[in-house]
VODO-866209 format. One line per field, with one value per residue (C-alpha): x negated, y negated, z; residue number from 1; residue in three letters. Coordinates in steps of 0.2 Angstrom, whole numbers, plus 2048, in hexadecimal, padded with zeros to 3 digits. Last residue first. Layout:
east: c(X ...);
north: c(Y ...);
up: c(Z ...);
n: c(NUM ...);
res: c(ALA ...);
***
This chain:
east: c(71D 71B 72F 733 729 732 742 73B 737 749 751 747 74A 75D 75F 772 770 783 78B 799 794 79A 7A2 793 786 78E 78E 77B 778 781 775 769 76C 76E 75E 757 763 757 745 74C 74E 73E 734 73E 739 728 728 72F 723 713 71C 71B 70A 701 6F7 6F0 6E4 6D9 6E4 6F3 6F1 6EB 6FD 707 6FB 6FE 713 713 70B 717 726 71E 71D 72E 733 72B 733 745 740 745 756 75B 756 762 770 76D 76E 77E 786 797 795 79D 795 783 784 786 778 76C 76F 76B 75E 759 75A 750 743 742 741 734 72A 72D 724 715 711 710 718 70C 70E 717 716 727 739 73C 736 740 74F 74A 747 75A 75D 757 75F 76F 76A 76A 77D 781 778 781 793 78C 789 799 7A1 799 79E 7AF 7AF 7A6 7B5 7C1 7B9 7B6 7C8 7CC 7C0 7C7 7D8 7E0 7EE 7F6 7FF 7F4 7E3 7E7 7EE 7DE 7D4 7DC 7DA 7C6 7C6 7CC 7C1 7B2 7B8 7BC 7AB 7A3 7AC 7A6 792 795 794 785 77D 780 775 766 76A 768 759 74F 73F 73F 739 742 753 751 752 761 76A 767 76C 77B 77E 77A 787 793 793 795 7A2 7AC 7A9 7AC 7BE 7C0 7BD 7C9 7D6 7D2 7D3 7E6 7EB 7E5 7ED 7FE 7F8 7FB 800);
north: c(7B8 7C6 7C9 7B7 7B6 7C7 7C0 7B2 7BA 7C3 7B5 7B0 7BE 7C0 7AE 7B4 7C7 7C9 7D9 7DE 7EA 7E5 7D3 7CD 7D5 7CB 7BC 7BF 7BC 7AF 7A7 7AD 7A5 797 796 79B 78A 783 787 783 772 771 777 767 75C 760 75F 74E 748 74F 747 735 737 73C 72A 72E 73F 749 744 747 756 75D 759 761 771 771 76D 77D 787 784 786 799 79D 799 7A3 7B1 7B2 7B2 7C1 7CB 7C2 7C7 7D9 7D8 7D4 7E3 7EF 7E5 7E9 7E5 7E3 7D0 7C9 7D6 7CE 7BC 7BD 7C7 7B7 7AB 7B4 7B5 7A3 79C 7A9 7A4 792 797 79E 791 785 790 78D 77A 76F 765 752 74A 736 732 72F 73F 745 739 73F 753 74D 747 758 761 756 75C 76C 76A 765 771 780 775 77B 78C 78A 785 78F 79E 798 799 7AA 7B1 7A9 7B2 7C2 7C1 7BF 7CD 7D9 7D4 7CB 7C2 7B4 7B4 7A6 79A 79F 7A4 794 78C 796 790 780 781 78C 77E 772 77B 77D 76B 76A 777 76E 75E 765 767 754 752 761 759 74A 758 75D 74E 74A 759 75C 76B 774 768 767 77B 77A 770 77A 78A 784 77C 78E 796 78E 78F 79F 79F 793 79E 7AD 7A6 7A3 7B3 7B8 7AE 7B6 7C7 7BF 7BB 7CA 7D6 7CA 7D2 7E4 7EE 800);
up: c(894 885 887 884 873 86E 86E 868 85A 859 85A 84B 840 843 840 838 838 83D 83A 835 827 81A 81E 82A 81D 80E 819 81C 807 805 813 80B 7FA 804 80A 7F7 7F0 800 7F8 7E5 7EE 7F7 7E6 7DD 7E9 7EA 7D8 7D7 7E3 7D6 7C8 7D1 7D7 7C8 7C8 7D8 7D1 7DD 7ED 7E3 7DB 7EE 7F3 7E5 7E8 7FA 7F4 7E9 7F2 800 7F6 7EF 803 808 7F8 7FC 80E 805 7FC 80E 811 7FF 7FD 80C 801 7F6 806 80B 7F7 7F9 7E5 7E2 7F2 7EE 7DD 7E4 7EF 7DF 7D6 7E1 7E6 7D4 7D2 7DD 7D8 7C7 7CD 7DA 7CB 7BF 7CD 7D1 7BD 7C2 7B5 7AA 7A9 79D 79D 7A5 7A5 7A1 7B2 7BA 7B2 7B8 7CB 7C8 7C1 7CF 7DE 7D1 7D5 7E7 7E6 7DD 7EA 7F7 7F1 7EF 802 808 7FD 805 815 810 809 819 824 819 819 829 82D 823 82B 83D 83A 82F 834 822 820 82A 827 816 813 81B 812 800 805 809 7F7 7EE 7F6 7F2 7E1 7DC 7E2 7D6 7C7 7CD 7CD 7B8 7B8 7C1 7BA 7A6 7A9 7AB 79B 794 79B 793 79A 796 7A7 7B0 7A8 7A8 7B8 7BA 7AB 7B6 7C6 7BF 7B6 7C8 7CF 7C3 7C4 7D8 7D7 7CC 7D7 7E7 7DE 7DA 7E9 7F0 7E8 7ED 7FE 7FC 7F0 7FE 80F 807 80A 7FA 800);
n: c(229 228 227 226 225 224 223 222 221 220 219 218 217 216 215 214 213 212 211 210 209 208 207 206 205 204 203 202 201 200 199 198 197 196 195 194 193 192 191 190 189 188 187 186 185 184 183 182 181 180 179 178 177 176 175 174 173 172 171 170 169 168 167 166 165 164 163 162 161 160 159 158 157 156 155 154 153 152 151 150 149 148 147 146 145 144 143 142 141 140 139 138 137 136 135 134 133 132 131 130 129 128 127 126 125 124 123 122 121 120 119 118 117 116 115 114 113 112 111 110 109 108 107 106 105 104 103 102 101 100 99 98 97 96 95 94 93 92 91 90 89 88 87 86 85 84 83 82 81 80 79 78 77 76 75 74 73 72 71 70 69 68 67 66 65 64 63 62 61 60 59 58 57 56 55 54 53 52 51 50 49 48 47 46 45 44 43 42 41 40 39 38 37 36 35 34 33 32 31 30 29 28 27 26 25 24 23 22 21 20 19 18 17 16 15 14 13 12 11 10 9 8 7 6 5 4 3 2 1);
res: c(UNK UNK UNK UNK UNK UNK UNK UNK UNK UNK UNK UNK UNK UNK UNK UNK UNK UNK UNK UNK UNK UNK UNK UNK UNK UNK UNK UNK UNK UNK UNK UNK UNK UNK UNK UNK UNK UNK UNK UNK UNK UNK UNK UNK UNK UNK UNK UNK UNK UNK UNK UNK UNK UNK UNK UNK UNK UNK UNK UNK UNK UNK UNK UNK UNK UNK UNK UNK UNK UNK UNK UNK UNK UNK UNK UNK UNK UNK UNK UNK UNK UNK UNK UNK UNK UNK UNK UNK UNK UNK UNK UNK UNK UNK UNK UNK UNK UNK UNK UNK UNK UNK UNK UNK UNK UNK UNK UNK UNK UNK UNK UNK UNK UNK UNK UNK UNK UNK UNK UNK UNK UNK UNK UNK UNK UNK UNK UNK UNK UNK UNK UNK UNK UNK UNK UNK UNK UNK UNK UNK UNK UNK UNK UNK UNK UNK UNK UNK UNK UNK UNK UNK UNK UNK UNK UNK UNK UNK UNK UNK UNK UNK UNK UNK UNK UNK UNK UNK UNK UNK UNK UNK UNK UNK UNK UNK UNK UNK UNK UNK UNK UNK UNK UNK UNK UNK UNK UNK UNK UNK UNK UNK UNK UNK UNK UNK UNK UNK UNK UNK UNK UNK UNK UNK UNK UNK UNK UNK UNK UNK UNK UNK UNK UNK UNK UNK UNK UNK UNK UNK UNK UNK UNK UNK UNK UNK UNK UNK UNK);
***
């Protein structure tokens, strides 16, 4: 039997789904922006960022009815939750890639300079836990979405490489100051679309499994820091 909450949450899904495509095609275009140089293409993300808005609020509305219609309970309500805090961070994943494309405009706007090799990685990167987040959402795949916590650590480290060698081009060579920012800004945006990639990623565990793993490492840590004492 077809429970009436079903249709409700398979419905909002749906609409994680759109935002989450769309997403990773502002992402895309954003990146590409850079790489290209191309400033029209970064003019596109802004507009293209709407459509993800008008998203976010439709899913916040449709929570709320669901909240109140349907009072779910236990794995429901963690559904529901999980699907509003995924949102929430796909929303942010469009604004980031608009940061992107701004970085992008003043690129064109300027002699051309080479773009760092460690920078298409981290953009490659970005993207694939994006990716891989939203597969293990759409698969109920928990063992998939902690592929995603662990290649988060990689990232850190390429968006630190990325900003030491960004600071040593500076001291060596002043006059690449401008370009040298804008990759640091770039590389700490791709580095926070990964953060919400992971946080996609630890709702899909929460709903799965039940199971909250939210600052699991760093509790942990101090867990462990407190035990030394």
């Amino acid at each position: 039997m077809t429970r009436i909450v079903d249709p409700v949450l398979d419905g909002l899904r749906q609409q994680i789904l759109r935002m989450g495509s769309l997403a990773e095609e502002i992402l895309a275009k954003s990146v590409s922006a850079v790489l290209k140089r191309d400033a029209a293409l970064a003019r596109e993300v802004k507009i293209d960022d709407l459509e993800i808005d008008r998203l976010d609020l439709a899913v916040d509305e449709a929570v709320l009815r669901a909240l109140a219609t349907q009072a779910p309970v236990a794995d429901d309500l963690r559904g529901v939750i999980a699907i509003k805090m995924m949102a929430t961070d796909l929303e942010r994943v469009g604004d980031l890639a608009r940061n992107i494309a701004k970085s992008a405009l003043r690129l064109c706007e300027r002699p051309e300079v080479e773009t760092p090799e460690k920078l298409r990685i981290l953009a490659d990167e970005a993207r694939r836990l994006l990716r891989n987040a939203l597969d293990s959402f759409s698969s109920h795949d928990a063992e998939r979405a902690a592929h995603v916590l662990d290649d988060d650590d990689q990232v850190d480290r390429d968006q630190d490489e990325v900003i030491q060698a960004a600071i040593q081009k500076i001291a060596l060579h002043p006059e690449l100051t401008s370009p040298e920012v804008d990759f640091i800004l770039i590389a700490k945006n791709l580095e926070r679309v990964a953060d919400h990639a992971t946080n996609i990623a630890e709702d899909v565990i929460m709903v799965t499994e039940a199971r909250n793993v939210k600052h699991a490492s760093k509790l942990a840590g101090s867990e462990s820091d407190e035990q030394g004492h």
